[in-house]
C-alpha positions in Angstrom: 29.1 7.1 -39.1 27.0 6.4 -41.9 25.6 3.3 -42.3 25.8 3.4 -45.9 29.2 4.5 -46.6 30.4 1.8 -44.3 32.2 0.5 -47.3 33.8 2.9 -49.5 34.0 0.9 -52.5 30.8 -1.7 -53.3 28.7 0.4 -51.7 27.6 2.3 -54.9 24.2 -0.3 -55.2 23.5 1.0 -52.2 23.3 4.4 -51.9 21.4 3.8 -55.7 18.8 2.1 -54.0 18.6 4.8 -50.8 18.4 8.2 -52.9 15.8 6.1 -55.1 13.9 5.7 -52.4 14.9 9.1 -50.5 14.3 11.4 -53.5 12.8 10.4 -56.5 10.3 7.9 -55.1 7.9 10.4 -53.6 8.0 11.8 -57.4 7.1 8.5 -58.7 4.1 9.5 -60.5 5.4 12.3 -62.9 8.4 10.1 -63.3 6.3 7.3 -64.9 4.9 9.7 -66.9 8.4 11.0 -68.1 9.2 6.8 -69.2 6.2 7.0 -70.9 7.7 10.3 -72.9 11.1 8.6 -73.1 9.3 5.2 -74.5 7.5 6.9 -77.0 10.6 9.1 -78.2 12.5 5.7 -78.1 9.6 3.7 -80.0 9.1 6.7 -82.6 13.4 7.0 -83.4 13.5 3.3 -84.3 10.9 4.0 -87.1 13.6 5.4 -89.1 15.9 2.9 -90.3 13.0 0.6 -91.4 11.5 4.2 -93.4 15.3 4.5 -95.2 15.3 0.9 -95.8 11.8 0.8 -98.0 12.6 4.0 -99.4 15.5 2.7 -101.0 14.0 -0.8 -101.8 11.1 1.2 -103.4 13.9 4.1 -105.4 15.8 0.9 -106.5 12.9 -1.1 -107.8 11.7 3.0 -109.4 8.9 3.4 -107.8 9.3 7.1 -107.0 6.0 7.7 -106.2 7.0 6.5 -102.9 9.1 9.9 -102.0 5.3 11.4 -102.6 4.1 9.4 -99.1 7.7 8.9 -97.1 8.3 12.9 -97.0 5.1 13.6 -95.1 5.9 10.2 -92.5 9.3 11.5 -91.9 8.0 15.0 -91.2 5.4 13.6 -88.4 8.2 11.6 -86.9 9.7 14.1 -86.8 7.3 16.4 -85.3 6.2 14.0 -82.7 9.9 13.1 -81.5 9.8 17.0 -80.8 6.9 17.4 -79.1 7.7 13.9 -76.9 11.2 15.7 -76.4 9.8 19.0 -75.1 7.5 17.7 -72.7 10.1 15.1 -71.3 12.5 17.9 -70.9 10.0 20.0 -69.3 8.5 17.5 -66.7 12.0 16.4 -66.0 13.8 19.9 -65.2 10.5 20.3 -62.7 11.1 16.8 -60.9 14.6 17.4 -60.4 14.0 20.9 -59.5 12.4 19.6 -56.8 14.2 16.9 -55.9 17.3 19.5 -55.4 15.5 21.5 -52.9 14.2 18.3 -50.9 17.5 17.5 -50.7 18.9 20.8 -49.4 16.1 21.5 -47.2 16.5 18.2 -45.7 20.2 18.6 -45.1 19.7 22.0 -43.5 16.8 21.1 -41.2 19.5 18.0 -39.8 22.0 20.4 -39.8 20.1 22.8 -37.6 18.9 19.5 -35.2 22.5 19.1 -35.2 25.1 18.7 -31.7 26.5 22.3 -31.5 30.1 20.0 -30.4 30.0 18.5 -34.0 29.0 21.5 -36.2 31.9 23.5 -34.7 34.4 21.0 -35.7 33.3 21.3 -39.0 34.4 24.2 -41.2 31.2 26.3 -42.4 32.9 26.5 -46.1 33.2 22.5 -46.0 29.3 22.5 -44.7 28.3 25.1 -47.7 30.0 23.1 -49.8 28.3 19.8 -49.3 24.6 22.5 -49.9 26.2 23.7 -53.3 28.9 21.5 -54.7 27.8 18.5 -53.5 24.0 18.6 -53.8 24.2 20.0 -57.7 26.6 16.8 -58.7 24.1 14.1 -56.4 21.1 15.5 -58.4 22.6 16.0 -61.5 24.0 12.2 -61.6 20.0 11.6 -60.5 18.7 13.8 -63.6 21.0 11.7 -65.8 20.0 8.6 -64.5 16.2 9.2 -65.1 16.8 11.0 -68.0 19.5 10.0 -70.3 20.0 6.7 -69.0 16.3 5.3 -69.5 16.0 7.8 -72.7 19.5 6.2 -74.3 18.7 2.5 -72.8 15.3 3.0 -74.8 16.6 3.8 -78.0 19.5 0.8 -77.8 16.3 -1.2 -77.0 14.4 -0.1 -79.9 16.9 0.2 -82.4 18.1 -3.3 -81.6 15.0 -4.2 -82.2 14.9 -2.6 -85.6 18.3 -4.3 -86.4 16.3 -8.0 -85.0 13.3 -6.7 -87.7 15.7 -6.2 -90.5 18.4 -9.4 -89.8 18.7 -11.5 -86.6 21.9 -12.9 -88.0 23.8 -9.7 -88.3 22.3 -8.4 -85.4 24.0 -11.6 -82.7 26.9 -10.9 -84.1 26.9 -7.2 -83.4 25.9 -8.0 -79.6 29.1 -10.6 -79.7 31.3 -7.2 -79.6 29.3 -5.8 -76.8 31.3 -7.5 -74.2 34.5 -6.5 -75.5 33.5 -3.1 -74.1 32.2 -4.1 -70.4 35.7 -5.1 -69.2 37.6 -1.8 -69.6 34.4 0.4 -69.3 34.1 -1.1 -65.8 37.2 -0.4 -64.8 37.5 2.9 -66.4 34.0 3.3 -63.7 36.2 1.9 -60.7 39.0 4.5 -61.3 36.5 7.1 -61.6 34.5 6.5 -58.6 37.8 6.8 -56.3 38.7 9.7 -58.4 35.2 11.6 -57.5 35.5 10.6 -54.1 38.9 12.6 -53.7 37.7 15.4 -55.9 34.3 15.6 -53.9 37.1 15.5 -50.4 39.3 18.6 -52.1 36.7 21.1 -53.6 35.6 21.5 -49.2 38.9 22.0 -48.3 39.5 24.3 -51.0 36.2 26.0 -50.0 37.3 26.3 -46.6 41.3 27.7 -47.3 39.5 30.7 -49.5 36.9 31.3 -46.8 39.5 30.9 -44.0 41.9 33.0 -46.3 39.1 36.1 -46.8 37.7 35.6 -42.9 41.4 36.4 -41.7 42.6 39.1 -44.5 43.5 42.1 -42.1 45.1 40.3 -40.1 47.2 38.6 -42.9 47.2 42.1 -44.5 48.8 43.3 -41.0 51.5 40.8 -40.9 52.3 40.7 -44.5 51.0 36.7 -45.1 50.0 37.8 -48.7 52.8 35.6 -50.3 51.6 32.8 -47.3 48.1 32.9 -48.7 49.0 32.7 -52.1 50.7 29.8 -51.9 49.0 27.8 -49.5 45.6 28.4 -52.1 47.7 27.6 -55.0 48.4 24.2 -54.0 45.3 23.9 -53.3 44.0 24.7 -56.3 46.8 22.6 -57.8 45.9 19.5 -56.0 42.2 19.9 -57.2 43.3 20.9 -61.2 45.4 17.3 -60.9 42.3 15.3 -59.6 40.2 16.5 -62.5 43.3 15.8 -65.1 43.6 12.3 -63.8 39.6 11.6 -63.8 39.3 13.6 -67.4 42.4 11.2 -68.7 40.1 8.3 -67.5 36.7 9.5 -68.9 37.9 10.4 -72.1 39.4 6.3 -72.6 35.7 5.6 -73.3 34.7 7.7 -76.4 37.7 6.2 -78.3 36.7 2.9 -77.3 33.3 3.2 -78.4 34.0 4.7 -81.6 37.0 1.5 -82.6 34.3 -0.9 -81.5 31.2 1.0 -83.6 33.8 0.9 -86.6 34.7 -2.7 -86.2 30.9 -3.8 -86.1 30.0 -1.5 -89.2 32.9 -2.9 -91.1 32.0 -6.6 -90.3 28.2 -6.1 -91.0 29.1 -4.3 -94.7 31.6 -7.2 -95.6 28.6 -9.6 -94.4 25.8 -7.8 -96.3 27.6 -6.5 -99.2 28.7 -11.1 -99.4 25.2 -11.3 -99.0 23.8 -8.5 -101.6 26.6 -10.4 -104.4 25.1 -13.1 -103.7 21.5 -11.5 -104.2 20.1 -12.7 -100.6 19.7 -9.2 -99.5 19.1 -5.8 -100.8 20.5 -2.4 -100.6 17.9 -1.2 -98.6 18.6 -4.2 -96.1 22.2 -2.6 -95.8 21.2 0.6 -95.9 18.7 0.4 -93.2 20.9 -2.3 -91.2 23.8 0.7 -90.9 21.1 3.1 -90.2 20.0 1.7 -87.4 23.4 0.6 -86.1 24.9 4.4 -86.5 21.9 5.4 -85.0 22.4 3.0 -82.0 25.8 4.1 -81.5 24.9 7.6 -79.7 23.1 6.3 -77.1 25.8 3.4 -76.8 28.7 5.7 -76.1 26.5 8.0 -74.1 25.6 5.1 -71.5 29.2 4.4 -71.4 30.2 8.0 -70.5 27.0 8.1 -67.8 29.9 5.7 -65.9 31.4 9.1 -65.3 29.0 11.0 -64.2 26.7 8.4 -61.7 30.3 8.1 -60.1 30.5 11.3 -59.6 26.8 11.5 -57.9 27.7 8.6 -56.0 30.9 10.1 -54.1 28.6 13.1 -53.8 25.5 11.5 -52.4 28.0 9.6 -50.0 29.0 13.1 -48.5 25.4 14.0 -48.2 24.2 10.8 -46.3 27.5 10.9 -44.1 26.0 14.4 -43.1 22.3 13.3 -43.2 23.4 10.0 -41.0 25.1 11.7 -38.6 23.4 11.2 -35.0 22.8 14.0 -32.8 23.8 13.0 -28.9 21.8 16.1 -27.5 18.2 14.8 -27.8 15.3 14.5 -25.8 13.9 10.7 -24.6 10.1 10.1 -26.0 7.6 11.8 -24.0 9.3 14.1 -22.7 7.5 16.3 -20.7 7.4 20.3 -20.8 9.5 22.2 -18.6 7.2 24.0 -16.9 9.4 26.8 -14.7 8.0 28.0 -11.9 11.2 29.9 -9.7 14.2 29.6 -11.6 16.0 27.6 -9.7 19.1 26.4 -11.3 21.2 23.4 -9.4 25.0 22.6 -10.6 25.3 19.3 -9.3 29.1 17.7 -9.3 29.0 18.6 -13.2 32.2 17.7 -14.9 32.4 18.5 -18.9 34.8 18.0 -21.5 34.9 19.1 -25.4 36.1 16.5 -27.4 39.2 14.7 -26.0 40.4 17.8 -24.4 41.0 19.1 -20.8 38.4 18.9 -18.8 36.5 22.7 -19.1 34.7 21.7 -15.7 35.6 19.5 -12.9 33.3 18.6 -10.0 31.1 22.1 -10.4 28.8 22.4 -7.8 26.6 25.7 -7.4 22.8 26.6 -6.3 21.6 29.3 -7.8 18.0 30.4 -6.1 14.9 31.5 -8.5 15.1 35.5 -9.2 18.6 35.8 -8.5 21.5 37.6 -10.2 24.4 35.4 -10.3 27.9 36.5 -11.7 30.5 34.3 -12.6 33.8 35.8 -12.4 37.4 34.3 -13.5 40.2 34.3 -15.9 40.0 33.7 -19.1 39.5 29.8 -19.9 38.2 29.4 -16.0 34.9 27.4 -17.6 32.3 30.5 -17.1 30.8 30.1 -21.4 30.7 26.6 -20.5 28.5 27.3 -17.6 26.4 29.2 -19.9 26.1 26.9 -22.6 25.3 23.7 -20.1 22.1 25.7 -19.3 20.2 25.7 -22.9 21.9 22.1 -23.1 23.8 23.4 -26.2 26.2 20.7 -24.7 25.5 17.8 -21.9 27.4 17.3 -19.1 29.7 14.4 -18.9 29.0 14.1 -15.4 26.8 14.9 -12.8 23.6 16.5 -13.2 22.4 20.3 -14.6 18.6 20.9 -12.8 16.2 23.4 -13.2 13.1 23.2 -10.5 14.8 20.1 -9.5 14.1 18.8 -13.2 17.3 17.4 -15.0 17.6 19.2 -18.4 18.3 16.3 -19.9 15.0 14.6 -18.8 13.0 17.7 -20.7 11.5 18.9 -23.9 13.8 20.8 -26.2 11.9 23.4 -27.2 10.2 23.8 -23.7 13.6 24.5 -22.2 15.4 26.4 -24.7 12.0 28.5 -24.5 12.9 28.9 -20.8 16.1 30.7 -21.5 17.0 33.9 -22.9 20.7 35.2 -24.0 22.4 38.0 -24.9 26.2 37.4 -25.9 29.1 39.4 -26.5 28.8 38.6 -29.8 25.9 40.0 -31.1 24.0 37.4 -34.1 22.2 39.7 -36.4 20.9 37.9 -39.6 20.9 38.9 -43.2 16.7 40.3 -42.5 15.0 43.3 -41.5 15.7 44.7 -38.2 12.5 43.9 -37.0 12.7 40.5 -37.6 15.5 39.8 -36.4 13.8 41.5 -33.0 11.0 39.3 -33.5 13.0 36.2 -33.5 13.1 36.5 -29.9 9.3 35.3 -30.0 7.9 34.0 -33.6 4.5 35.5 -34.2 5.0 38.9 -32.0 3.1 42.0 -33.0 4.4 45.3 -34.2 3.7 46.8 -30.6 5.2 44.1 -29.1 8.5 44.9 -31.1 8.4 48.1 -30.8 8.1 47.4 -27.0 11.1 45.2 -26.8 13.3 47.7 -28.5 11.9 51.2 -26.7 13.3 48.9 -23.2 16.6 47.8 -25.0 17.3 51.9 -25.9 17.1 51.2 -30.1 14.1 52.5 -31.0 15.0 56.2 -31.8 18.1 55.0 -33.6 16.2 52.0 -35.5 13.2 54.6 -36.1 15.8 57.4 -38.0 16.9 54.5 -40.7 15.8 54.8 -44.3 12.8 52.2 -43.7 12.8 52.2 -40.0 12.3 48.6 -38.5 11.9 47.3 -42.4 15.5 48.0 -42.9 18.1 45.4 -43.9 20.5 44.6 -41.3 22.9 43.5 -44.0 24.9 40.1 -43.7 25.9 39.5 -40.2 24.2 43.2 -39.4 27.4 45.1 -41.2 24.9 48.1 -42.0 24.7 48.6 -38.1 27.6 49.6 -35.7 29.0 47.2 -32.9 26.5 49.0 -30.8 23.7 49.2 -32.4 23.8 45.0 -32.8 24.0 44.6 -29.5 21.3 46.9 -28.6 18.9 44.8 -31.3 20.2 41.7 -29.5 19.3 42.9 -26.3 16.0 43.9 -27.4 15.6 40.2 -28.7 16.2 38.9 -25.4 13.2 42.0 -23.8 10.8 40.6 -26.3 11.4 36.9 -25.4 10.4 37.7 -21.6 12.1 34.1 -20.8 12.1 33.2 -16.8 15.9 32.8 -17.1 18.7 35.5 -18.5 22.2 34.4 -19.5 24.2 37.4 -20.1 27.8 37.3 -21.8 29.3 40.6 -21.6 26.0 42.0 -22.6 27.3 45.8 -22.6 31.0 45.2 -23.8 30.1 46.7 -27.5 28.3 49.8 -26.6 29.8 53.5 -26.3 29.7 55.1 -22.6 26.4 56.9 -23.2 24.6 53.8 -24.0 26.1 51.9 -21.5 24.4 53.4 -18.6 20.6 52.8 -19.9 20.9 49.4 -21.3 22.3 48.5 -17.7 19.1 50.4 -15.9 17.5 48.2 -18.7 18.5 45.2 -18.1 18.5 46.1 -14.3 14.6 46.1 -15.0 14.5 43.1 -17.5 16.7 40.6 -14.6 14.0 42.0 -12.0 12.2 38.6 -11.1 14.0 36.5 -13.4 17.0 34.1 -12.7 20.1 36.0 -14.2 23.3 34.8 -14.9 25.8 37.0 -15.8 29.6 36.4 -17.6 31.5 40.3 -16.9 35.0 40.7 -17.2 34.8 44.3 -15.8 33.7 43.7 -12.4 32.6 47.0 -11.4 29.3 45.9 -13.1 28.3 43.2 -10.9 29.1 44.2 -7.4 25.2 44.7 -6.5 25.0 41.1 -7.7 23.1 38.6 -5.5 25.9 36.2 -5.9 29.7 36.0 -7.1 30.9 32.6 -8.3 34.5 32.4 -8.7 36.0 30.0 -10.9 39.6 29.1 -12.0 40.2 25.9 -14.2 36.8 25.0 -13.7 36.3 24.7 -10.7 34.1 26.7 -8.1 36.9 28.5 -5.9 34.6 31.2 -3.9 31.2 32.5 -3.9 29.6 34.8 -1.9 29.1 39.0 -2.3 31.0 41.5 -3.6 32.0 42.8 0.2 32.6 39.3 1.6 35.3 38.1 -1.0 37.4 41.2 -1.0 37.3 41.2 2.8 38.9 37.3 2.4 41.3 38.4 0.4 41.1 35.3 -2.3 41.4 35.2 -6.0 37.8 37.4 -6.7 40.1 39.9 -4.2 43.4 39.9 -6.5 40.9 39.9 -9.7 39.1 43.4 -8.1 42.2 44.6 -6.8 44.1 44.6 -10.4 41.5 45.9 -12.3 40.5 48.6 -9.7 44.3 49.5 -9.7 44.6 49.2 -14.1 41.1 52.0 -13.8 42.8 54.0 -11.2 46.8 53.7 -12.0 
């Protein structure tokens, strides 16, 4: 896990540090420029209380003829703490801009590099979450930080060092109350940070029940699980409103707080000055700009004590991100790997045993040579291990033991890219994107010409169909292709796989989603697309594979027979009963 959320609760110095350096240090330029803004705002705010403070020495003494030359300073102060504002505003909102898509494009491009074994354990709501949820509270504690923090810190700087200018005296024994607010505004932070960290935890799973809940409607609509649903979210929803309750009880301690302790130091410095003014050793403009100054101080005061809140908030945030970010992925290639350069195909299954997780083991001892140029079918019950087989081969997963060779090269000893370039699939499940139809055609090789497309889906038996749609091969696909029938994806899949041209051809029920009519060319396609190329085929009807080159049998993951369609029914094994009960289900 992540090295830095190792420790959960004085780990917050940290991840400071880390997301300094990660995000806003590459920015570091326009961000000095933005103190420099924030200084300036700062320096020009603390003019005012020494302004009020001669204005009202100079009224009292009646010379009015001051108002004549005070109006105009006030209204360039004031001018220029707009301007100062404006641009700070505006350079800030572009930095963090930025910083929030570094972040998210970051955390996608891992998430992609990823192990295929982790991102399936994780829920994609919880994942979207950590994109959304997570990455707007990280960078809005950041934009707070660089913003409000520095900007408020300023002004308490500058002001304090108008109340120094006016009376050191009064000004000590302000700070003396100071620390009578770091004791409970610390712990008030401590509370909160646990409290962010919980709330951070329940907003994924919440994500996750509502997708989960949506993803699974008809069939809850089909069993009547309405009232289910409704109750399960609702708790849900309850548990995340009670989080919020307890963190909002905790932030709003800190307002109060700060206003009893900004009362108690105004009252103490107008029984001190107005002692003082009696006694004629100061004047009313000393008081009057003393309490300017210290009312003035006071906003930023109580804003740096409720920024507890919110840099808690980023921190049990950014802790999510890193733990994501940090995360290792097993499936990687060692430095220097070479290219897989395939020459015949040849795929070797060499005493490979696998497991997902802690479960069962999905293979056991799986040894099978499958020549270069050959159609291979792998045949078996449901569960037998045949996916597995397929997913070994694009090393979406490593073996736990043995070895997986192409060309007598171990996959594992290989470039990435090189083999995954090697290997073409086309699944049951056909993965259309939320693009054009074309490009999700041409993302079976980047860069592909409009021919070349055009090619690809002629051979997969889609063109005339893609070719009658409003747009033609510019239309949308829609999200998850639901503008096209089961059919149609499959066929746009397929032509993927035609325009790839890889040396090797996994196929995973390739047909199982198209009508009868189709059926028969996108087999005589695919018969010419598998022509010189090592095929491996996953088909639960197995009247589709008798002309293969070789049946592999498997049950629990193991290899139980292999050989032709004519030699296993003549032996009378388990590919036998298999053919038998489905040629008596067709004929019965």
């Amino acid at each position: 896990m992540a090295r830095d959320a190792a420790s959960q609760d004085d780990g917050g110095d940290r991840l400071l540090r880390r997301a300094w350096r990660d995000w806003l240090w590459p920015h570091r330029r326009r961000l000095a420029l933005n103190i420099g803004l924030i200084a300036a705002f700062a320096g020009s705010n603390a003019l005012y209380p020494e302004i009020i403070r001669r204005s009202v020495d100079a009224l009292q003494a009646g010379d009015v003829g001051v108002i004549g030359v005070i109006a105009p300073i006030i209204v360039l102060v004031t001018a220029l703490k707009g301007g100062l504002l404006y641009g700070h505003r505006v350079l800030t909102n572009a930095v963090m801009a930025q910083v929030e898509a570094d972040i998210q494009t970051r955390l996608f491009r891992h998430l992609v590099d990823a192990d295929l074994a982790w991102l399936s354990r994780e829920p994609p709501a919880a994942l979207a979450s950590r994109f959304t949820a997570d990455v707007a509270i990280m960078s809005g504690a950041m934009r707070a930080v660089v913003t409000n923090a520095l900007r408020d810190a300023l002004m308490v700087v500058t002001l304090f060092g108008a109340l120094l200018w006016i009376d050191v005296e009064l000004t000590l024994i302000v700070l003396a109350l100071a620390p009578l607010a770091a004791w409970p505004i610390a712990a008030v932070g401590r509370r909160l940070r646990k409290l962010a960290r919980a709330t951070s935890e329940r907003v994924a799973s919440t994500s996750a029940t509502v997708v989960e809940s949506f993803a699974g409607v008809h069939v809850a609509k089909t069993y009547g699980m309405e009232p289910y649903l409704k109750v399960k979210t609702a708790g849900a929803f309850d548990a995340l409103r009670g989080l919020r309750v307890r963190a909002g009880q905790a932030q709003s301690l800190i307002d109060p707080l700060m206003e009893v302790l900004a009362g108690v130091a105004v009252a103490i410095v107008i029984w001190l000055i107005g002692a003082r003014i009696a006694a004629g050793e100061n004047t009313l403009g000393d008081i009057t700009g003393f309490v300017t100054a210290l009312l003035l101080a006071a906003q930023p005061v109580r804003a740096l004590g409720n920024l507890n809140a919110v840099v808690q908030g980023g921190l049990a945030s950014a802790r999510r991100v890193y733990d994501l970010l940090d995360q290792p992925a097993q499936i990687a290639e060692p430095p220097g790997a070479p290219a897989l350069a395939v020459t015949e195909g040849a795929i070797r299954f060499e005493g490979v045993s696998f497991r997902y997780g802690e479960g069962a083991p999905a293979l056991s001892d799986f040894t099978l040579d499958i020549p270069g140029g050959a159609r291979v079918a792998l045949v078996g019950r449901s569960g037998a291990g045949k996916s597995t087989v397929m997913n070994l081969i694009p090393r979406l997963y490593d073996v736990t033991e043995g070895r997986l060779l192409i060309d007598g090269r171990d996959v594992r000893e290989v470039a990435l890219a090189s083999l995954r370039g090697s290997v073409a699939v086309v699944s049951q499940d056909a993965v259309i994107f939320n693009d054009t139809i074309g490009a999700n055609i041409a993302l079976g090789r980047p860069g592909a010409t409009q021919g070349d497309i055009e090619a690809a889906a002629r051979a997969a038996a889609c063109h005339d169909f893609i070719s009658a749609l409003p747009g033609g091969y510019g239309a949308q696909a829609g999200e998850r292709g639901d503008r096209l029938s089961g059919g149609q994806r499959q066929r746009v899949s397929i032509a993927r796989a035609f325009l790839r041209d890889a040396p090797i051809l996994l196929l995973d029920e390739a047909t199982s989603a198209l009508d009868a009519e189709s059926e028969g060319a996108i087999r005589a396609a695919l018969d010419r697309l598998s022509e010189g190329r090592t095929t491996l085929i996953i088909a639960h009807r197995l009247s589709t594979i008798l002309d293969a080159d070789l049946i592999a049998v498997m049950d629990r993951g193991r290899l139980v027979e292999q050989g032709r369609h004519e030699a296993l029914v003549s032996e009378g094994g388990l590919y036998a009963m298999l053919y038998r009960m489905q040629f008596e289900g067709a004929t019965g």
